[in-house]
C-alpha positions in Angstrom: 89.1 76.6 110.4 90.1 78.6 113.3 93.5 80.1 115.1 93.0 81.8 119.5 92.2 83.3 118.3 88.0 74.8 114.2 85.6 67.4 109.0 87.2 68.9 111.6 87.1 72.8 111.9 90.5 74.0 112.5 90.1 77.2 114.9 93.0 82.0 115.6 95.0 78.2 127.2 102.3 67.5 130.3 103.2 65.8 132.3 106.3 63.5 131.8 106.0 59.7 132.3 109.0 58.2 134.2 111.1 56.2 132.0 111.9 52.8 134.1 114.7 51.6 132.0 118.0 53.0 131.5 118.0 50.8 128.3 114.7 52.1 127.4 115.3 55.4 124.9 112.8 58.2 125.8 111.4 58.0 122.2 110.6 54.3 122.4 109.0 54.8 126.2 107.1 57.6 124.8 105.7 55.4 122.0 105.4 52.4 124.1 103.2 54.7 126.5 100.9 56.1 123.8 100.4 52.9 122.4 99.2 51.2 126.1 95.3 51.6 126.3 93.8 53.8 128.7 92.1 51.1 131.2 94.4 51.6 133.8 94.3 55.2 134.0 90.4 55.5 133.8 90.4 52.8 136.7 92.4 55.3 138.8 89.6 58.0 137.8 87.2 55.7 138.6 88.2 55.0 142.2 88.8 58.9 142.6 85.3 59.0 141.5 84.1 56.6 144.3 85.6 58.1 147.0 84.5 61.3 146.7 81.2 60.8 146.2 81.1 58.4 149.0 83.2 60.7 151.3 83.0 63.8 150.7 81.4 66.1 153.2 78.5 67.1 151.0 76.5 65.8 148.2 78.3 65.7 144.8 76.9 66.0 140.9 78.7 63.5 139.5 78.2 65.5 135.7 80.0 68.1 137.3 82.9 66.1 138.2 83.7 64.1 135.0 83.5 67.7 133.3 85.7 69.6 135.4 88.0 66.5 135.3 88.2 66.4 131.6 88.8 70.0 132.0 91.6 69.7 134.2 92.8 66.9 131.7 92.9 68.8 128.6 94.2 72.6 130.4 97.3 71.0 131.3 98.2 70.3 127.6 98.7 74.2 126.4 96.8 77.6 127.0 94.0 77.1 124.0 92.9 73.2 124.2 89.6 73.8 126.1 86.8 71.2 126.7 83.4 73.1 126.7 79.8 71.4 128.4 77.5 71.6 126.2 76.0 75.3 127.0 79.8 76.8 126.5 80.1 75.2 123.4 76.9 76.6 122.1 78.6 80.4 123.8 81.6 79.7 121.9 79.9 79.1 118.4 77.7 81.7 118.6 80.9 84.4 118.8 82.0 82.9 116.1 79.1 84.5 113.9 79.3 87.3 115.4 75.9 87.4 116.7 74.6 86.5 120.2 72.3 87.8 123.1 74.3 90.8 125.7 74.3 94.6 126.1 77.0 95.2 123.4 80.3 96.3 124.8 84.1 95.8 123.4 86.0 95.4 127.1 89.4 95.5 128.6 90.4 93.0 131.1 93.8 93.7 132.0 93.0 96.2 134.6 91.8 95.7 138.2 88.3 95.8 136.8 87.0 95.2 133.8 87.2 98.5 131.4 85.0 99.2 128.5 86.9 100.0 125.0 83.6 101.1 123.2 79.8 100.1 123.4 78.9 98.7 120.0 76.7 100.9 118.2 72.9 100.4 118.4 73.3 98.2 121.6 71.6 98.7 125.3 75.5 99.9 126.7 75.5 102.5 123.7 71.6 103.4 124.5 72.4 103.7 128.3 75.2 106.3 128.5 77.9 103.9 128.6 81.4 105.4 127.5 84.8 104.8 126.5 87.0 104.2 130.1 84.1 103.3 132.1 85.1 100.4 134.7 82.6 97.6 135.2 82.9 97.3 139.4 80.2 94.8 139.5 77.3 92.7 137.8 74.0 92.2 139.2 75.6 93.7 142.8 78.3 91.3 142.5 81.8 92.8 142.8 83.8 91.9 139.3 87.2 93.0 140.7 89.4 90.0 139.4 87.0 88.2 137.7 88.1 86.7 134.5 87.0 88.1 131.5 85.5 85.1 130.4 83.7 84.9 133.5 83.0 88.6 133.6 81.2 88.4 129.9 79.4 85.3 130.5 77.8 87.0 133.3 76.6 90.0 130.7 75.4 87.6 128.1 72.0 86.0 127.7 68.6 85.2 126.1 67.6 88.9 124.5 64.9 90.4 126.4 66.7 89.4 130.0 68.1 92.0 132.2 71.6 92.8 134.1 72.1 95.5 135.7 76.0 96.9 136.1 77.5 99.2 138.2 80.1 101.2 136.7 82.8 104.4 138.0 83.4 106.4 135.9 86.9 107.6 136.0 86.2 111.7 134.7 84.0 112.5 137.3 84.8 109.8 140.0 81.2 109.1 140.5 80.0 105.5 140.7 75.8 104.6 138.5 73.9 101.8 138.4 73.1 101.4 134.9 70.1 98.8 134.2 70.1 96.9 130.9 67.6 94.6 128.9 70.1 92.2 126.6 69.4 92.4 122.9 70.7 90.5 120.0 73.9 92.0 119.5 75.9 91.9 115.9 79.9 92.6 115.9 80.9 93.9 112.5 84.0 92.5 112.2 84.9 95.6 109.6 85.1 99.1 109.9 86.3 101.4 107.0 86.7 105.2 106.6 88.4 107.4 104.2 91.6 109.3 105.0 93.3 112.2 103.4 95.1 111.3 99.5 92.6 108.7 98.7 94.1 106.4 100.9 91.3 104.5 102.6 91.3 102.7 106.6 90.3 99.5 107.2 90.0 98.1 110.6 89.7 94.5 110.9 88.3 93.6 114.5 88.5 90.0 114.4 88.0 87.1 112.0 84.7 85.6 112.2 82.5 84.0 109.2 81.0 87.3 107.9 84.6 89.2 107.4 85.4 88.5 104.3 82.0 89.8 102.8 82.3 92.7 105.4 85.8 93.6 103.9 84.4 93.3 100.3 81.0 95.2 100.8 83.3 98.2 103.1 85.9 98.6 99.9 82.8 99.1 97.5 81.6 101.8 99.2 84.9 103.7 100.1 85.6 103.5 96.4 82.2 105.0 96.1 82.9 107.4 98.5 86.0 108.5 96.9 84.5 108.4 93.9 87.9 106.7 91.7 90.6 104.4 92.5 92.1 103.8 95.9 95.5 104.6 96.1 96.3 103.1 99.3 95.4 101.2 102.3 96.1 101.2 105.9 95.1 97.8 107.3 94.7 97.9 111.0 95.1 95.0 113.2 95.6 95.9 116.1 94.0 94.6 119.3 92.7 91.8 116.6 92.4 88.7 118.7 91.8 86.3 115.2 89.5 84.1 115.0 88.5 82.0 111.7 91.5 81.3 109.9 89.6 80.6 106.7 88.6 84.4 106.7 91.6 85.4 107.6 93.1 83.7 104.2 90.5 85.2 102.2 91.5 88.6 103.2 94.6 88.1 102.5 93.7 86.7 99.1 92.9 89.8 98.5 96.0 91.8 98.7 98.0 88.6 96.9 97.4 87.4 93.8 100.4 84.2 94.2 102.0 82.3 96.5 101.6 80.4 100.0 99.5 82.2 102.6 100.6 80.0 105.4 101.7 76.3 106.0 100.4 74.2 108.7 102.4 71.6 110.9 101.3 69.0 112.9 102.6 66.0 115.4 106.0 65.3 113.9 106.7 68.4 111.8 104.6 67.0 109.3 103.1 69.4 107.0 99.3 69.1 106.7 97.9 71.7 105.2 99.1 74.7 102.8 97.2 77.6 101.7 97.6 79.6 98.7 96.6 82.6 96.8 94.9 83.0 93.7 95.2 85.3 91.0 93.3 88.4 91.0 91.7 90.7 94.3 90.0 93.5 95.5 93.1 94.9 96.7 95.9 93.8 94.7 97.0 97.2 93.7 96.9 100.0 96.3 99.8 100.8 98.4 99.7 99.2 102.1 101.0 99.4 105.6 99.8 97.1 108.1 99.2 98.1 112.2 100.3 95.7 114.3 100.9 95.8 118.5 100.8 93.2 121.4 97.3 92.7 121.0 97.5 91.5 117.1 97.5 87.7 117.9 96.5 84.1 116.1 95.2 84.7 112.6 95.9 88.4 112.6 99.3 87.7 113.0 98.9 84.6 110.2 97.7 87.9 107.5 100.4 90.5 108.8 103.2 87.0 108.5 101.9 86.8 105.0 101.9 90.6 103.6 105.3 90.9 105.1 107.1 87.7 103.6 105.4 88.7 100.3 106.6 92.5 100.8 103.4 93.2 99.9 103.2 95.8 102.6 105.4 97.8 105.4 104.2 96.3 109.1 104.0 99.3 111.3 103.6 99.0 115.5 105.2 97.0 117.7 105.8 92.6 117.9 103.0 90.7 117.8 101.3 88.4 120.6 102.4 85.2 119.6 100.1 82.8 119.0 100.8 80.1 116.0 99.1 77.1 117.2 96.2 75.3 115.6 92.9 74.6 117.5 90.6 71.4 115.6 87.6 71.6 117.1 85.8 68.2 117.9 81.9 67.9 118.5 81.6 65.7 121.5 78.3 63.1 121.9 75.7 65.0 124.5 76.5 68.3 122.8 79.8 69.5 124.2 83.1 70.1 122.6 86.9 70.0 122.2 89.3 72.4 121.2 92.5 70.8 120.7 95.5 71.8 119.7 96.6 69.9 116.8 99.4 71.8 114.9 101.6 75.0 114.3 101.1 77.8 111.7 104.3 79.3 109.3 104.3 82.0 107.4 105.2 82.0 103.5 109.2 81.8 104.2 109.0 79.4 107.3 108.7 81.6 110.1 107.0 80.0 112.9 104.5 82.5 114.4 104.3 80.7 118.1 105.8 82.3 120.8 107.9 84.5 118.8 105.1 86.6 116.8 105.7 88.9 113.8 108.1 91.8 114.5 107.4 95.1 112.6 109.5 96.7 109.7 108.6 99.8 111.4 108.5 99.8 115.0 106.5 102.9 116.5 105.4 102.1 120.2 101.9 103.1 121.5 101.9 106.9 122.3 99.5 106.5 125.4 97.6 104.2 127.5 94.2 102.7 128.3 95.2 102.8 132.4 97.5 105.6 134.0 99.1 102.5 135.4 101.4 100.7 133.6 100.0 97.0 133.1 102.2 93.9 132.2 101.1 92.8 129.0 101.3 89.1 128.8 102.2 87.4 126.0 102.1 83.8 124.6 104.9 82.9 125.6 104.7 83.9 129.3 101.7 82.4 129.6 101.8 78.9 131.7 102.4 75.3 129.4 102.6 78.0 126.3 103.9 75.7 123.4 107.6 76.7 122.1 108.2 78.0 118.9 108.7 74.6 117.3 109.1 70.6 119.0 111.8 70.4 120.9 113.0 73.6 121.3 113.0 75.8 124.3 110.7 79.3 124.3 112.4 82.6 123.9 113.0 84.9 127.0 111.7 82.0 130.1 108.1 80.7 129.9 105.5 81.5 132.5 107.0 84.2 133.6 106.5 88.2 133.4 109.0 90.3 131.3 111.1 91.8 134.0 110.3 95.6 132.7 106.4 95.6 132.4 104.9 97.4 129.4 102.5 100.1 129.2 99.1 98.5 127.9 97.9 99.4 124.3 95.6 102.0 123.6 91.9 101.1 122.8 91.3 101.7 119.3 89.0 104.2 118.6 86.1 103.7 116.2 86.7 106.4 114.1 90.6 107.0 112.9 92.4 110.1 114.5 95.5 111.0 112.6 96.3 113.6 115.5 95.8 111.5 118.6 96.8 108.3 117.3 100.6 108.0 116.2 101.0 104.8 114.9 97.9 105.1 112.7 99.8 108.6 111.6 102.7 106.7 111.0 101.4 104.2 108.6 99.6 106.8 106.4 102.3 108.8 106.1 104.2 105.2 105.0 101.2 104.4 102.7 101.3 108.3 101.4 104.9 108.4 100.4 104.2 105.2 98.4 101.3 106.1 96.5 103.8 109.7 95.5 106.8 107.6 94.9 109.0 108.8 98.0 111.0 106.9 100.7 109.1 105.5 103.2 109.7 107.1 106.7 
């Protein structure tokens, strides 16, 4: 199951038909339409087909065609549907174990160039030198200004033992290095814990991918450990959490509920497909929580923060949430590529649809610095183009496609290890979490 942010796996990127007959309804034409077979269309792709590669000034691969026309196809639905050739597909299931061949770096892409948040630990970036604010400037000598992340990271990953060598500036002295790399297998832990001051423990959740669950579980035993007694209280931190698997992400939050719905799940016509729920018991049940949120929180992180709050199982500290409540199924295609389709919308517990709107904090408490010394725009789902509204039929809050008229400043990276001085929001939420555990009013 997956959000993004998949018989089939759920997973955390129209046009309208003319109707013809003033006495035709647009339901009925709409039905009529779906229900014509597709010969006539696939004729038309066919000629299209034909001419160019008859015509067209230079030879043609006619694989390539068909899959950048199915592409072209299935982009125009929404933001996330996606059709992957086979070698993307095999990218895009490898990230979703968390393992795969690069040089093991957590990036930025919002910039002019491509800016590294952290280089995982253990991994050629981290062995190299690489640091915190360093900008990628280009990849095997080619200039990445403007380049896609996607693109960008594609270009970095490979078979381990292969090399790419990146040229990076590094913004504290101003000096520009060629840094040389062999790609290794590289594994994201998905969890990251640490103990902060009045047994109150943090637990950073980096996205949701089919080791998180066990990660969460195996990082509480040994905080407890480390504490040596009972946590009092937790500070969950998902911020900059893109999602991922939703099935992990319900399995976390099993373990801070012990009843009720998780989420619901609604598909072509409202109806209601799918329901998750908790069961008695967790890990987590008890200690006191607050939950860090920002713009970068989207798809099945926002799915767990919808839950804790609608359940008042925790305080949600940071600023609204990206927005992203659709449902991606995806299909395995013959030949070894795949689909990801959007086939339905997530709710929270109370009905609350998460698309395009996000979860709002109980708390709001704004990022106290940024990653740039430029102020970014920070797109959201709903400004990005064909972005599905918050439910059928109704319009998307604040203009689709389009840029907030005041830009916001961009989100901090989050640091690996928790700062309580440098890092307000996270102060924030443990003094929320603190005056819990001693019985005072929350801040």
């Amino acid at each position: 199951m997956r959000l993004r942010r998949w018989a089939l796996p759920v997973v955390a990127s129209f046009s309208l038909g003319w109707l013809g007959h003033s006495l035709v309804t647009p339901r009925l034409a709409h039905a009529d339409k779906a229900n014509e077979p597709p010969h006539a269309t696939m004729e038309h792709l066919a000629k299209v087909l034909v001419q160019v590669e008859n015509r067209y000034v230079d030879p043609v691969d006619r694989d390539r065609l068909l899959a950048g026309a199915i592409k072209g196809l299935v982009s125009e639905l929404d933001p996330h549907s996606e059709f992957y050739t086979p070698k993307e597909y095999a990218d895009f299931l490898a990230e979703t174990n968390g393992t795969f061949g690069g040089v093991g770096l957590e990036v930025d892409g919002r910039g002019e160039y491509l800016t590294v948040i952290a280089p995982i630990e253990g991994g050629p970036a981290e062995k190299a030198g690489l640091k915190p604010g360093d900008e990628i400037v280009a990849i095997d000598g080619d200039d990445a200004k403007g380049i896609s992340v996607e693109k960008s990271v594609r270009r970095m990953r490979g078979k381990p033992g292969t090399k790419v060598e990146l040229t990076i500036r590094r913004p504290s002295d101003g000096k520009v290095y060629k840094v040389p790399l062999v790609r290794a297998e590289i594994h994201v832990p998905s969890v990251r814990g640490h103990v902060l001051p009045g047994n109150i423990v943090y637990l950073r959740l980096v996205q949701f991918q089919e080791t998180t669950h066990a990660e969460l579980l195996e990082t509480v035993t040994k905080l407890k450990a480390k504490i040596g007694g009972k946590i009092a209280g937790v500070v969950l931190d998902l911020r900059r959490n893109p999602g991922g698997l939703v099935k992990q992400a319900v399995l976390v939050a099993d373990e801070f509920l012990d009843k009720g719905v998780i989420f619901s799940m609604k598909g072509q016509g409202g109806k209601t497909l799918e329901e998750a729920k908790a069961s008695a018991g967790g890990a987590l049940v008890e200690p006191k929580l607050a939950v860090l949120v920002d713009d970068g929180s989207a798809s099945a992180a926002e799915l767990l923060a919808g839950a804790l709050q609608d359940h008042k199982r925790g305080t949600i500290v940071g600023t609204t949430t990206y927005g992203k409540g659709s449902v991606q199924s995806l299909i395995e295609l013959p030949g070894g590529g795949g689909l990801k389709l959007t086939t339905a919308r997530y709710y929270t517990p109370n009905g609350r649809a998460i698309q395009a709107q996000g979860v709002e904090p109980d708390l709001v408490v704004e990022a106290t610095r940024a990653l740039d010394d430029k102020p970014l725009p920070f797109l959201k789902e709903k400004d990005l183009p064909n972005a599905l509204p918050p439910e059928a039929g109704k319009p998307l809050p604040n203009a689709a496609g389009t840029l907030d008229a005041k830009p916001k400043v961009t989100p901090p990276a989050v640091a690996h290890e928790p700062n309580l001085e440098k890092d307000f929001p996270l102060r924030m939420a443990h003094q929320v979490v603190s005056a819990k555990v001693k019985g005072a009013p929350v801040p």
